[in-house]
MARBA-52936 format. One record per residue (C-alpha): x, y, z; residue in one letter; residue number from 0. Coordinates in steps of 0.2 Angstrom, whole numbers. Layout:
<nodes>
NODE,px,py,pz,vogu,fivex
NODE,X,Y,Z,A,NUM
...
</nodes>
This chain:
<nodes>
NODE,px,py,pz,vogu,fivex
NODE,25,258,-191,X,0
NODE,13,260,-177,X,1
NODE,0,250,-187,X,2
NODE,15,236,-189,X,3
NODE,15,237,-169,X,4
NODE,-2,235,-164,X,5
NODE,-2,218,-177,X,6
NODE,12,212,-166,X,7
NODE,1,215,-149,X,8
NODE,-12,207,-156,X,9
NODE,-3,192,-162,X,10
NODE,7,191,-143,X,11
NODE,-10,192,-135,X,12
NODE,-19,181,-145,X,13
NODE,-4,167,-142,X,14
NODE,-5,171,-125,X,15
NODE,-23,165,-124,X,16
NODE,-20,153,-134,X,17
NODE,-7,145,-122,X,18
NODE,-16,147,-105,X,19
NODE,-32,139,-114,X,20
NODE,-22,123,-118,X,21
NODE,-14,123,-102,X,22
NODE,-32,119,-94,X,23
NODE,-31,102,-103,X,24
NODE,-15,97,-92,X,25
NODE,-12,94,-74,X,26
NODE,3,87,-64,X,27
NODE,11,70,-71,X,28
NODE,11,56,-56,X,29
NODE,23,45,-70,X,30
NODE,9,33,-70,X,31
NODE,9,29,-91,X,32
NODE,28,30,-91,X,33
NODE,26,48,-98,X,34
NODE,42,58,-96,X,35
NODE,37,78,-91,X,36
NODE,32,87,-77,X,37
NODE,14,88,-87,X,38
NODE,3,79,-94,X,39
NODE,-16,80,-101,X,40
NODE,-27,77,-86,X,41
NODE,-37,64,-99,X,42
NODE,-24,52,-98,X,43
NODE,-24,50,-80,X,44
NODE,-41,52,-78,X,45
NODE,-43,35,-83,X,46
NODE,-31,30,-71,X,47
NODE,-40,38,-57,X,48
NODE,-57,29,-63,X,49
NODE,-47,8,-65,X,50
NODE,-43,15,-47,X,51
NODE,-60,17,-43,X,52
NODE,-67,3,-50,X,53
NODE,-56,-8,-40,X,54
NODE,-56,0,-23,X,55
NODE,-75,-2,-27,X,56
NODE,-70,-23,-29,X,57
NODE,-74,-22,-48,X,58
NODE,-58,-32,-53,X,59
NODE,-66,-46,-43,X,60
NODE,-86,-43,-47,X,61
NODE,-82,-42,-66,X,62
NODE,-62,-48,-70,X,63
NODE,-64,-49,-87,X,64
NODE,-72,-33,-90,X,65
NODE,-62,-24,-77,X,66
NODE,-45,-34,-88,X,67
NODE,-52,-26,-104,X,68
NODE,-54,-6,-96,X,69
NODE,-37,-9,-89,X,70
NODE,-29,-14,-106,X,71
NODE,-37,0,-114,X,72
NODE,-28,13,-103,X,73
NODE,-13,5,-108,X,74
NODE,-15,3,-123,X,75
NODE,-18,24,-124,X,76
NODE,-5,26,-115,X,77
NODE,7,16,-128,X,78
NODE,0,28,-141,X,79
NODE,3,46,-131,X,80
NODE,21,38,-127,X,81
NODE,23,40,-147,X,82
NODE,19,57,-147,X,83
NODE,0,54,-154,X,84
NODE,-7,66,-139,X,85
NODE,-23,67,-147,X,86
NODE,-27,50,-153,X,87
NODE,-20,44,-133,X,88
NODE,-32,57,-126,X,89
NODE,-46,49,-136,X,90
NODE,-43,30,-132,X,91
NODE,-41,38,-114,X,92
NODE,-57,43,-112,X,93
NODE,-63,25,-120,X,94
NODE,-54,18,-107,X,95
NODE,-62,30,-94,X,96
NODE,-79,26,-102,X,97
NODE,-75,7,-101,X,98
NODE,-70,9,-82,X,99
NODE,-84,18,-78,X,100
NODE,-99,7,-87,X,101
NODE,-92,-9,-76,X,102
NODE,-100,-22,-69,X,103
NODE,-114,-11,-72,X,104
NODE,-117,2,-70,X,105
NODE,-137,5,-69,X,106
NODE,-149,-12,-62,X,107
NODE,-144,-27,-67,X,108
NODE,-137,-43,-61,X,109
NODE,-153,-49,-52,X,110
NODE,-163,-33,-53,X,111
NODE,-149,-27,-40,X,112
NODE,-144,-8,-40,X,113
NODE,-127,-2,-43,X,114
NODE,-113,-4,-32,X,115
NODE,-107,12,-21,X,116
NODE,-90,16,-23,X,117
NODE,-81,9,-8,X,118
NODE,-71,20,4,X,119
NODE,-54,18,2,X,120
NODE,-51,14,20,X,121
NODE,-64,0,17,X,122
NODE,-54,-14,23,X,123
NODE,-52,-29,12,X,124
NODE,-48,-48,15,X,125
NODE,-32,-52,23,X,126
NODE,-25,-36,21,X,127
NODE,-28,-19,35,X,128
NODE,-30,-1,31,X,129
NODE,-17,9,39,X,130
NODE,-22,27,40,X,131
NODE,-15,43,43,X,132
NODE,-22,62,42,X,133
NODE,-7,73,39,X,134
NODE,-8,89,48,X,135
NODE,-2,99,32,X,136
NODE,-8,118,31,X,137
NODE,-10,127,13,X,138
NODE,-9,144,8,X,139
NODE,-24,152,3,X,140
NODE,-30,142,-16,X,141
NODE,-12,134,-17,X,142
NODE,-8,118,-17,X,143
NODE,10,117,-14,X,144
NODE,19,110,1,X,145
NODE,28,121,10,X,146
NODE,46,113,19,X,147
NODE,39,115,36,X,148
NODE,28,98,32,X,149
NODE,40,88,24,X,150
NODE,40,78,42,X,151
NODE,23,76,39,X,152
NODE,23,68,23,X,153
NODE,40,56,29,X,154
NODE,26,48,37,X,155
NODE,19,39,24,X,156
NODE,37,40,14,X,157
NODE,45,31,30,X,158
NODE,32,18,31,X,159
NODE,31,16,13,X,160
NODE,48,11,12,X,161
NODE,51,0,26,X,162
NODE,35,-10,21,X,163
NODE,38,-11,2,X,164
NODE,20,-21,-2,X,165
NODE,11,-8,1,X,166
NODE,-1,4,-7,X,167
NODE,-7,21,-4,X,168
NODE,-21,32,-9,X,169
NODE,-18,52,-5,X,170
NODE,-34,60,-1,X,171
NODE,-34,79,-1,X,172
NODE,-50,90,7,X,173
NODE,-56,106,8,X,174
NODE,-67,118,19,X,175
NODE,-84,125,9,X,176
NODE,-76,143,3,X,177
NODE,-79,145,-15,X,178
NODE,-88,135,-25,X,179
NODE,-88,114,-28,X,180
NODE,-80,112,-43,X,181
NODE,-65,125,-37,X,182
NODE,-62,116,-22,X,183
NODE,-63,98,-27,X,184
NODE,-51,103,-42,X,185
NODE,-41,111,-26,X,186
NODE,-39,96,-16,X,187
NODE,-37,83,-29,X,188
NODE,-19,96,-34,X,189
NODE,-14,96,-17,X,190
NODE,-17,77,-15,X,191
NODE,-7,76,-33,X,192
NODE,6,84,-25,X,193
NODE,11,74,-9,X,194
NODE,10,59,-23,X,195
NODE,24,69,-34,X,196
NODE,33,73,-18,X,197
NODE,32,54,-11,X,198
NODE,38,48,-29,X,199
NODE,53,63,-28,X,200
NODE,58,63,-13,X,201
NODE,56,47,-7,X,202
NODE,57,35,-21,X,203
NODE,41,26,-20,X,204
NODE,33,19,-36,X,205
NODE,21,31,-45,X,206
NODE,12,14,-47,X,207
NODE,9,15,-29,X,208
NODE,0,27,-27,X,209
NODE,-14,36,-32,X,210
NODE,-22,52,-28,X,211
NODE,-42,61,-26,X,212
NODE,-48,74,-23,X,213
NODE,-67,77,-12,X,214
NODE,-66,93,-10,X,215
NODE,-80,100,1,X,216
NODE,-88,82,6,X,217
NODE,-85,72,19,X,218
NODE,-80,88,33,X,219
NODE,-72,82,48,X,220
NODE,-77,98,57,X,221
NODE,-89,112,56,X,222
NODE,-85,124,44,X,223
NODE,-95,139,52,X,224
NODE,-78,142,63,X,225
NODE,-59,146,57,X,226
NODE,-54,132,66,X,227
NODE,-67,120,58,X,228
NODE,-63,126,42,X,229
NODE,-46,121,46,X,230
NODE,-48,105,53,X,231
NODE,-56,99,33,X,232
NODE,-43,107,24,X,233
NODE,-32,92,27,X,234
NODE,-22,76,18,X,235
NODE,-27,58,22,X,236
NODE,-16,46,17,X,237
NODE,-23,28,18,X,238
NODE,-10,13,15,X,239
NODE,-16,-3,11,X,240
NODE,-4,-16,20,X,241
NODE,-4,-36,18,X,242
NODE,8,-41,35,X,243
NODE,6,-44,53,X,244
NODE,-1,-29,61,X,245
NODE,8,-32,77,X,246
NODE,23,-27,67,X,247
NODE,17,-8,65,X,248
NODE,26,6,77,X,249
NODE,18,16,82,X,250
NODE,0,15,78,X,251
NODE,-9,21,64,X,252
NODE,-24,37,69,X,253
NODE,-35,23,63,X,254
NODE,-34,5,56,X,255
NODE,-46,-4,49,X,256
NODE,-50,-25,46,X,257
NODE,-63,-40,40,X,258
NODE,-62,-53,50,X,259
NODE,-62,-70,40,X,260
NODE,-76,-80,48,X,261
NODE,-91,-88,40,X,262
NODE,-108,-92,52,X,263
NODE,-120,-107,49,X,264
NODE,-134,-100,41,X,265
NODE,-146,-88,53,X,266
NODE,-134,-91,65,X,267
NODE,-124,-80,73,X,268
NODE,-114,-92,85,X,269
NODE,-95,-90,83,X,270
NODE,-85,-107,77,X,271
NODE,-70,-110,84,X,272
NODE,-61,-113,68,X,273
NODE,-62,-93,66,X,274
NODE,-56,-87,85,X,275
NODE,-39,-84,77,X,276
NODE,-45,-70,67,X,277
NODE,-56,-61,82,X,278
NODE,-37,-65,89,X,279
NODE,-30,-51,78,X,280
NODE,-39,-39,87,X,281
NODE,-41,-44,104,X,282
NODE,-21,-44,104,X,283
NODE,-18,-26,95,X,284
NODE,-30,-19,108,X,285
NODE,-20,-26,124,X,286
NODE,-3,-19,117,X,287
NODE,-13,-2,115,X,288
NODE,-26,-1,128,X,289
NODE,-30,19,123,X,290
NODE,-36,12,108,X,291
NODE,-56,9,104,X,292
NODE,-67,-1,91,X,293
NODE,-82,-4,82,X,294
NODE,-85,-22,77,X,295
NODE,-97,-21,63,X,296
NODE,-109,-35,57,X,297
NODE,-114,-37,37,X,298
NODE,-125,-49,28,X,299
NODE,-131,-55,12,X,300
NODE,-149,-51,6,X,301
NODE,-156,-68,9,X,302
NODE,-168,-66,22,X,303
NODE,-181,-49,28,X,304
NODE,-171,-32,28,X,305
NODE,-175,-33,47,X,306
NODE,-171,-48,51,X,307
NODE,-153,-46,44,X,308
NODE,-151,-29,54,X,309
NODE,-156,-42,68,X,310
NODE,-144,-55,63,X,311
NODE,-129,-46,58,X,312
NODE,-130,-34,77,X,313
NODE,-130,-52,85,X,314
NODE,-116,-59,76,X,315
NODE,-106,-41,80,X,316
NODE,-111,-42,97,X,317
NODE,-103,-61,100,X,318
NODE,-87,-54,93,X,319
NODE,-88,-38,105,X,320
NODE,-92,-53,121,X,321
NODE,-79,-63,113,X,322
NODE,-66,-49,116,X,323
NODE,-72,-44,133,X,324
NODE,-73,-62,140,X,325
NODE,-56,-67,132,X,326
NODE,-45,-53,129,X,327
NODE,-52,-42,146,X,328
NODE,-54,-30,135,X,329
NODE,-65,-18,144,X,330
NODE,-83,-16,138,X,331
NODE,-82,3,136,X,332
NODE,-67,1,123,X,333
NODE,-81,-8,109,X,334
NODE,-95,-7,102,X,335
NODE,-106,-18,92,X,336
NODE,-114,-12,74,X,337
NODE,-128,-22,64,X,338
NODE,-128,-19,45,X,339
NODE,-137,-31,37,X,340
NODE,-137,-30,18,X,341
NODE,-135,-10,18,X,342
NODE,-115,-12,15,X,343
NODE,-114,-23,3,X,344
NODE,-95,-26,-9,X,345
NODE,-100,-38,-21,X,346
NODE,-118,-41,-29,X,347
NODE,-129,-57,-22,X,348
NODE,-132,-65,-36,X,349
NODE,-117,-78,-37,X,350
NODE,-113,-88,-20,X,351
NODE,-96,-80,-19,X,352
NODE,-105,-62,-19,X,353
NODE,-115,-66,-4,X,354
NODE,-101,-73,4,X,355
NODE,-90,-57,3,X,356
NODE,-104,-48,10,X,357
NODE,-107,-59,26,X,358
NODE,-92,-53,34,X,359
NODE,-87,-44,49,X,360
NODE,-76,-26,50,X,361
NODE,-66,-20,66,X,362
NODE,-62,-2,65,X,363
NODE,-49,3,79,X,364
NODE,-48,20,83,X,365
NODE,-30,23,91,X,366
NODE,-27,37,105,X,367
NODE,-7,35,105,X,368
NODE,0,47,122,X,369
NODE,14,56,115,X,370
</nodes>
């Protein structure tokens, strides 16, 4: 009997483990692949999160056909996990992640130009603003579940979701430096999971819209060497993407960010008059808020000396920041004027339309609203 017994402990125990190993191969389903479940294997939207990537970073524009190819891939996986083949889904998944991750290239090419940095997801992008919001959302210690006191919080994005029904989101979650990297971007990228689930739940909005990452330690918004810093960075940004007259939103966004569309004669840095409507965009948001601020910055293409498109691209800033003050009345102290050259560049150089995405110019309004 009693060795019957201790057969039967082992046997629990070793399905025990055998169940909390496999259930480090799951995390949260957004719904993304159509997959019914509250869980799913954390492969199969991994290669959600890195088609997102690759086009926040302008890769379905670079590289359409290759981006086309990554993106039917993940389908395609996820046609197969729907069918109840987990492994075989898992496995075309990570080709799919591979194939996403290897675009456009991904080491020197094109030219002898280096890879692309992955672009911000506040970066704005042509004709379309970057609404964003930090959501003032507290955690308990290593959860990352939201407690019912913040649900106001989130209705901020839920409520502007719905009333603009175009737009996108992606959910950013952050944490102070306690405990180590890996913990604490696996941390924030659960809690940003979660405002996507609870957006999807509570609020209806599309699991397509949405997407969620995790940074983790990077990026602090405060010092973390006080509680109160250490605060401040365990946070939630929420950054909507929005294609519709700006003038529309109330109140403003923390933070909205635009390129202007306006081409320059070459070496010039003159402002044609065919292109004061978009300079108009902002000059008019600022007079309806005048506690807001901005930084008009100035980017090029690598034609030219480094220097002398640090040179050119602060002169072509600086005519929209005159522009503004000697049109608009916008007062001086309210702007400012940033010189880029070729050190932000969205697309590579070598094709014509490359080097035009990368002569542009970025207004980034900082909004003080007076409750």
């Amino acid at each position: 009997m009693k060795t019957t017994n201790l057969f039967g402990i082992l046997f629990a125990l070793t399905s025990l483990g055998t169940l909390f190993g496999c259930a480090h191969n799951y995390e949260v389903n957004t719904g993304r692949g159509g997959v019914p479940g509250h869980y799913i294997r954390y492969e199969m939207q991994d290669a959600d999160r890195a088609l997102e990537s690759a086009r926040l970073a302008g890769k379905d524009r670079i590289c359409p056909a290759e981006y086309k190819d990554a993106e039917d891939a993940k389908n395609h996986a996820y046609d197969v996990y729907r069918a109840c083949h987990t492994e075989e889904g898992v496995a075309l998944a990570k080709q799919a992640t591979a194939k996403a991750n290897a675009l456009c290239p991904p080491q020197e090419s094109r030219g002898g130009e280096t890879k692309l940095e992955e672009r911000p997801a506040a970066a704005p992008t042509p004709g379309h603003y970057k609404y964003c919001i930090t959501l003032q959302i507290e955690y308990d210690i290593d959860k990352a579940d939201i407690r019912p006191e913040y649900d106001n919080e989130v209705a901020k994005v839920g409520d502007f979701m719905n009333k603009y029904p175009t737009t996108t989101a992606v959910i950013e979650g952050y944490s102070d430096n306690v405990g180590t990297r890996e913990h604490n971007l696996d941390l924030s990228r659960r809690r940003a999971e979660n405002v996507v689930k609870y957006l999807t739940e509570k609020f209806g909005i599309d699991p397509t819209r949405l997407s969620a990452k995790g940074y983790g330690p990077e990026r602090p918004a405060a010092d973390n060497t006080t509680n109160e810093g250490k605060q401040s960075n365990r946070r939630i940004s929420a950054i909507i993407d929005c294609a519709f007259d700006v003038k529309e939103i109330q109140p403003p966004p923390e933070q909205l960010c635009m390129t202007l569309q306006m081409e320059f004669d070459f070496g010039k840095a003159d402002i044609k008059p065919e292109y004061t409507n978009e300079i108009t965009k902002v000059g008019e948001y600022m007079k309806k808020y005048p506690t807001t601020t901005a930084v008009i910055e100035g980017h090029t293409d690598n034609v030219g000396s480094r220097e002398y498109n640090m040179k050119l691209s602060l002169e072509r800033a600086q005519n929209v920041v005159n522009y503004l003050v000697d049109n608009f009345g916008i007062d001086r102290s309210r702007l400012s004027a940033k010189g880029y050259g070729e050190s932000r560049r969205i697309a590579y150089n070598n094709t014509p339309e490359g080097r035009k995405m990368n002569r542009r110019i970025d207004a980034v309004i900082d909004c003080v609203v007076k409750k």
